[in-house]
MDTraj code that builds the backbone (N, CA, C; nanometers):
import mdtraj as md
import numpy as np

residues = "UNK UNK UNK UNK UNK UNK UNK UNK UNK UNK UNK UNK UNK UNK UNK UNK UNK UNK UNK UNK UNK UNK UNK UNK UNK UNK UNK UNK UNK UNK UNK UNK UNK UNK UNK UNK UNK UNK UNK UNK UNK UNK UNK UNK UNK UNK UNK UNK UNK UNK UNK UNK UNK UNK UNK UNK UNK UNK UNK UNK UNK UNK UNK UNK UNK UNK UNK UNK UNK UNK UNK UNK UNK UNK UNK UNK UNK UNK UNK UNK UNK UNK UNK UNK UNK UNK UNK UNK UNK".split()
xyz = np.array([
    [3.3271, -10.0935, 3.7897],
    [3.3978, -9.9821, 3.8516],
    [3.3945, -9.8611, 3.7580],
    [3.3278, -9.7276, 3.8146],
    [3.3565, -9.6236, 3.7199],
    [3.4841, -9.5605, 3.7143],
    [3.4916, -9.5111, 3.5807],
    [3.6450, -9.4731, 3.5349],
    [3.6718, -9.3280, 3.5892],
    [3.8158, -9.2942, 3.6295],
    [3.8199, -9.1974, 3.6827],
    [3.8125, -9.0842, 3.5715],
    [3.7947, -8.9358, 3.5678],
    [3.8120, -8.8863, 3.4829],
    [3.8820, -8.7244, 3.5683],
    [3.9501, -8.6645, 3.4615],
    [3.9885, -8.5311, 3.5231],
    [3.9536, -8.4735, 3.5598],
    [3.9517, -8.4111, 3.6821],
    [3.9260, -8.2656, 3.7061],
    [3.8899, -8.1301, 3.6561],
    [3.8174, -8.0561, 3.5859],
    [3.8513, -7.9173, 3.5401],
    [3.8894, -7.8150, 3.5809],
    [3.9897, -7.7586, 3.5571],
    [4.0428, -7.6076, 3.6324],
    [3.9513, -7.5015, 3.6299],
    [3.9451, -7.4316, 3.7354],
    [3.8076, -7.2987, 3.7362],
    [3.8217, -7.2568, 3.5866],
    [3.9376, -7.2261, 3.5108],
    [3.9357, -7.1640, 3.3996],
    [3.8682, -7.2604, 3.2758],
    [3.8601, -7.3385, 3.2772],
    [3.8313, -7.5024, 3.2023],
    [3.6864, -7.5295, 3.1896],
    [3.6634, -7.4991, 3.3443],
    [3.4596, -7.4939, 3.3899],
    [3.4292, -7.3749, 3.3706],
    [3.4966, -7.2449, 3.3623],
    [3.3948, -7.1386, 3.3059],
    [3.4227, -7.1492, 3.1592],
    [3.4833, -7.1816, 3.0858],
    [3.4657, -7.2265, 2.9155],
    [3.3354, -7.3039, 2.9126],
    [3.3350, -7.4037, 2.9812],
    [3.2663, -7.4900, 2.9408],
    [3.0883, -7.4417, 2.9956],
    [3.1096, -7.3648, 3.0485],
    [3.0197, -7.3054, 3.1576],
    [2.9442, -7.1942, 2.9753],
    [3.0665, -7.1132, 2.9974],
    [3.0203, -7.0313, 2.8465],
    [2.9515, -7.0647, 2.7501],
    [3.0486, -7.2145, 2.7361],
    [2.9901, -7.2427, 2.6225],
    [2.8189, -7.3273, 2.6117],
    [2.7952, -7.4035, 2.7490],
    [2.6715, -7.3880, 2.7494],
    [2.5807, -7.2734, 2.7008],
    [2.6298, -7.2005, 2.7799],
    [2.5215, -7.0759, 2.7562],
    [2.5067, -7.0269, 2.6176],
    [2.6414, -7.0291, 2.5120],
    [2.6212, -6.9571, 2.3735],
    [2.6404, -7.0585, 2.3053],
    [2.6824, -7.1747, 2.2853],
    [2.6944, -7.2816, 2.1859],
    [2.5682, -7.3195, 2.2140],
    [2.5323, -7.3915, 2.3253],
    [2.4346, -7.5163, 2.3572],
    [2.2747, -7.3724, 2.3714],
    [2.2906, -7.2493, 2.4031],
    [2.1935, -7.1712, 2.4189],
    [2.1093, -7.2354, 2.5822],
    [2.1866, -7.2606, 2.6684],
    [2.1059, -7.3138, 2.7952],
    [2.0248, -7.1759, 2.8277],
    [1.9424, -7.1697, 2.9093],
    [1.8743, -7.0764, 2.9693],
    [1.9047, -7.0277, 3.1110],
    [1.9663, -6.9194, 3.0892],
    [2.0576, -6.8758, 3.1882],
    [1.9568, -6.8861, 3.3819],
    [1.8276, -6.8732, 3.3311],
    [1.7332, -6.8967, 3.4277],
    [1.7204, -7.0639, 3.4505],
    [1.7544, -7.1167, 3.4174],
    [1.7568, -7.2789, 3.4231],
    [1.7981, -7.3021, 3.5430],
    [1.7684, -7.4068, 3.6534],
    [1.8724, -7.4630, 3.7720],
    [1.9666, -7.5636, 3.7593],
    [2.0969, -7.5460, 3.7155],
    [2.1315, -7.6287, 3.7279],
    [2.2065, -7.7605, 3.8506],
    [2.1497, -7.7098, 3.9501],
    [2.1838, -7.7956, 4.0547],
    [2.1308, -7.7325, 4.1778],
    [2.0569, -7.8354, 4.3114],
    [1.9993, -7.7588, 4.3847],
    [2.0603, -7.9124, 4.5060],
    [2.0990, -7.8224, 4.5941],
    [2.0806, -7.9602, 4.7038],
    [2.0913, -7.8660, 4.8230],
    [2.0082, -7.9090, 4.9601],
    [1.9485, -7.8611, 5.0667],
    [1.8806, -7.7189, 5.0615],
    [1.8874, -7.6059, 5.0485],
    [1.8454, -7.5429, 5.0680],
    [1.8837, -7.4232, 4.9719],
    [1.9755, -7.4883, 4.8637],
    [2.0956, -7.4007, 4.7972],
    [2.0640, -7.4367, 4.6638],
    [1.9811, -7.3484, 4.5543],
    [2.0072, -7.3395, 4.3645],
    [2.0687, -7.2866, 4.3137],
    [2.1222, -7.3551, 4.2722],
    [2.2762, -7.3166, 4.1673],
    [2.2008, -7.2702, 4.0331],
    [2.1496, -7.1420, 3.9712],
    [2.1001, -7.1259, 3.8378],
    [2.2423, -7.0914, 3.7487],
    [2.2140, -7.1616, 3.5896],
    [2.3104, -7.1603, 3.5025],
    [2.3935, -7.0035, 3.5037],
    [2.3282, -6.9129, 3.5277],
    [2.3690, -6.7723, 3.5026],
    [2.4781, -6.7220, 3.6527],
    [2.4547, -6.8438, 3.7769],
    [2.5324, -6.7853, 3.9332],
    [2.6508, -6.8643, 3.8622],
    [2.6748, -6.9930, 3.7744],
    [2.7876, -7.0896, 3.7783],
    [2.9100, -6.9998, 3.7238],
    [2.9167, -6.9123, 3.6753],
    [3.0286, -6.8617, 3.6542],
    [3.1263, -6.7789, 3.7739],
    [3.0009, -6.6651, 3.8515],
    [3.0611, -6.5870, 3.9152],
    [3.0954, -6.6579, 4.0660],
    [3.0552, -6.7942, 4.0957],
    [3.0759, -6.9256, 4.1940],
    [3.1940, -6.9653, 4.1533],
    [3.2373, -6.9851, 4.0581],
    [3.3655, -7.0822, 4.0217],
    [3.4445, -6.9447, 4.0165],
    [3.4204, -6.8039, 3.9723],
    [3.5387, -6.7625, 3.9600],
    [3.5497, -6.6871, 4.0967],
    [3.4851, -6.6974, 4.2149],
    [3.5283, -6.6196, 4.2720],
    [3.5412, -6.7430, 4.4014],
    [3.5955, -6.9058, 4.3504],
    [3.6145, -6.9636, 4.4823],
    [3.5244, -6.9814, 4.5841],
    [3.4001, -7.0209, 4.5457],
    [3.2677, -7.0134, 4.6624],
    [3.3258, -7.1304, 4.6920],
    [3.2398, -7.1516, 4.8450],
    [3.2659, -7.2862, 4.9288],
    [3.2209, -7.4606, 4.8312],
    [3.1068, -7.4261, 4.7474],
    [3.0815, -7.4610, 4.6306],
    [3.1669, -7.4937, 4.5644],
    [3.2582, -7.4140, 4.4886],
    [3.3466, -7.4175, 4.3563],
    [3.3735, -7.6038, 4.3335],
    [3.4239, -7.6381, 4.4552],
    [3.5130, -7.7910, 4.3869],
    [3.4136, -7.8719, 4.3370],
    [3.2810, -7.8576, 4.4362],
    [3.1566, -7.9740, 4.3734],
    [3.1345, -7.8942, 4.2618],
    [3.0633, -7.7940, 4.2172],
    [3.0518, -7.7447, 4.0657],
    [3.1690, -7.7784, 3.9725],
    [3.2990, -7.7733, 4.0035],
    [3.3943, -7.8032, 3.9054],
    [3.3468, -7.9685, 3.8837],
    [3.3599, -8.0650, 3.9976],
    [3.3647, -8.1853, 3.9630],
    [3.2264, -8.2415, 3.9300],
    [3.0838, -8.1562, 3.9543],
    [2.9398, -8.1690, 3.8633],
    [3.0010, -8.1404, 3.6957],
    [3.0143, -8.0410, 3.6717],
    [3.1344, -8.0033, 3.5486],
    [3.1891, -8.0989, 3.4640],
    [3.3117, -8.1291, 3.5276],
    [3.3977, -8.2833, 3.5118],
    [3.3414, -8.3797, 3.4788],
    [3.2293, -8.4274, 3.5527],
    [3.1770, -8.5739, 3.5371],
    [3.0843, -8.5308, 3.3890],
    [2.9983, -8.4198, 3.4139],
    [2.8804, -8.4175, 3.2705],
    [2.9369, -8.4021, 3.1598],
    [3.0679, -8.3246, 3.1590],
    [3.1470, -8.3379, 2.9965],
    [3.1870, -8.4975, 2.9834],
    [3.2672, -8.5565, 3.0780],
    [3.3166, -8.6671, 3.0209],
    [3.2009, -8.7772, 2.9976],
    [3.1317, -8.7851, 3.0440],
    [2.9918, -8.8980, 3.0726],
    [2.9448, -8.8079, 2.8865],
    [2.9166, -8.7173, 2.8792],
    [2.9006, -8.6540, 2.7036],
    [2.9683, -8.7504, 2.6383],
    [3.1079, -8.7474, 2.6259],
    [3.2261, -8.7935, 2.4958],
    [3.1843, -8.9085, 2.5050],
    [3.1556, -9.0065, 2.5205],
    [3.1170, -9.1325, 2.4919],
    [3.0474, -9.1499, 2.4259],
    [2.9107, -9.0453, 2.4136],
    [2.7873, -9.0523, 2.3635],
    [2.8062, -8.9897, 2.2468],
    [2.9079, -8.9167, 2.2024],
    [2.9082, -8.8627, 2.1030],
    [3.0180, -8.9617, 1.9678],
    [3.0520, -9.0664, 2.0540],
    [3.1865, -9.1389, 1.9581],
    [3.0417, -9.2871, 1.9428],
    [2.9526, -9.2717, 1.9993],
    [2.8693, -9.4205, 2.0221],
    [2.8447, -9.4811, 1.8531],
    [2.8449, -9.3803, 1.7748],
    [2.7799, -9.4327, 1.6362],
    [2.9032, -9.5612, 1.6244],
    [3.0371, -9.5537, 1.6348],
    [3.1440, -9.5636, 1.6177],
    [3.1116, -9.7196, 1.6525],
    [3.0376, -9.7597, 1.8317],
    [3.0219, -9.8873, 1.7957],
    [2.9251, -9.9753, 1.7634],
    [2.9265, -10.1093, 1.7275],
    [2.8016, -10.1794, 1.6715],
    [2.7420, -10.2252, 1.7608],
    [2.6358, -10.2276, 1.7796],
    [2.5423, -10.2685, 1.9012],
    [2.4346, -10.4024, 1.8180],
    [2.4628, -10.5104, 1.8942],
    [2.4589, -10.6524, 1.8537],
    [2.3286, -10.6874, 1.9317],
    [2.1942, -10.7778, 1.9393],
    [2.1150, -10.8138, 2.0113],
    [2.2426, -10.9418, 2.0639],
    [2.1564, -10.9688, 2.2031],
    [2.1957, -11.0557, 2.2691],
    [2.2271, -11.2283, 2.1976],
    [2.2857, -11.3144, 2.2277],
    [2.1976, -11.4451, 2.1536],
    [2.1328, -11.5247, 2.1909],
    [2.0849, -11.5493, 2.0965],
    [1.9186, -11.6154, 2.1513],
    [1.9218, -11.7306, 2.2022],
    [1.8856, -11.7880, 2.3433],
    [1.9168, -11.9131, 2.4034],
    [1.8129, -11.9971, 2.2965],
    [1.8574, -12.1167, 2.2931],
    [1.7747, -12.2159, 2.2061],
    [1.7206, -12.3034, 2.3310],
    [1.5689, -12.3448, 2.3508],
    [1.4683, -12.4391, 2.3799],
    [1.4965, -12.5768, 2.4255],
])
top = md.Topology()
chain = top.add_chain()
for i, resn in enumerate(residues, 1):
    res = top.add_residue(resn, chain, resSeq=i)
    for name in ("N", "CA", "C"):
        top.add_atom(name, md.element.get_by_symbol(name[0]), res)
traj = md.Trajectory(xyz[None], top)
């Protein structure tokens, strides 16, 4: 079962939105999401979330899920990763 995780507030996803763009240096020409007939490029995700497009909740919760699905990967050194054991013959 996947774990639930929070929501981000429009104000929460354009930080995080920012900070792609100047921490991580994304390419504001990049797509980051396209489904039917509709591309979301990194540079529309701000002025979408802040101005409430019909969009906004799926971009917040695309948002939501890719930060938290991150923090795991970044604490991973943390655990020991064991081979399986070896059935014996």
């Amino acid at each position: 079962m996947e774990e639930e995780f929070p929501l981000l507030t429009t104000e929460e996803a354009v930080a995080e939105v920012r900070r792609w763009l100047a921490a991580e240096g994304a390419d504001p020409e990049q797509i980051f999401t396209g489904f039917g007939d509709t591309v979301i490029r990194y540079k529309d995700l701000i002025p979408l979330l802040e101005r409430g497009a019909p969009d906004a909740e799926l971009l917040r919760f695309a948002i939501s899920r890719g930060r938290a699905m991150r923090r795991p990967a970044r604490g991973a050194r943390l655990f020991q990763i064991q081979p399986p054991p070896q059935e014996e013959p």
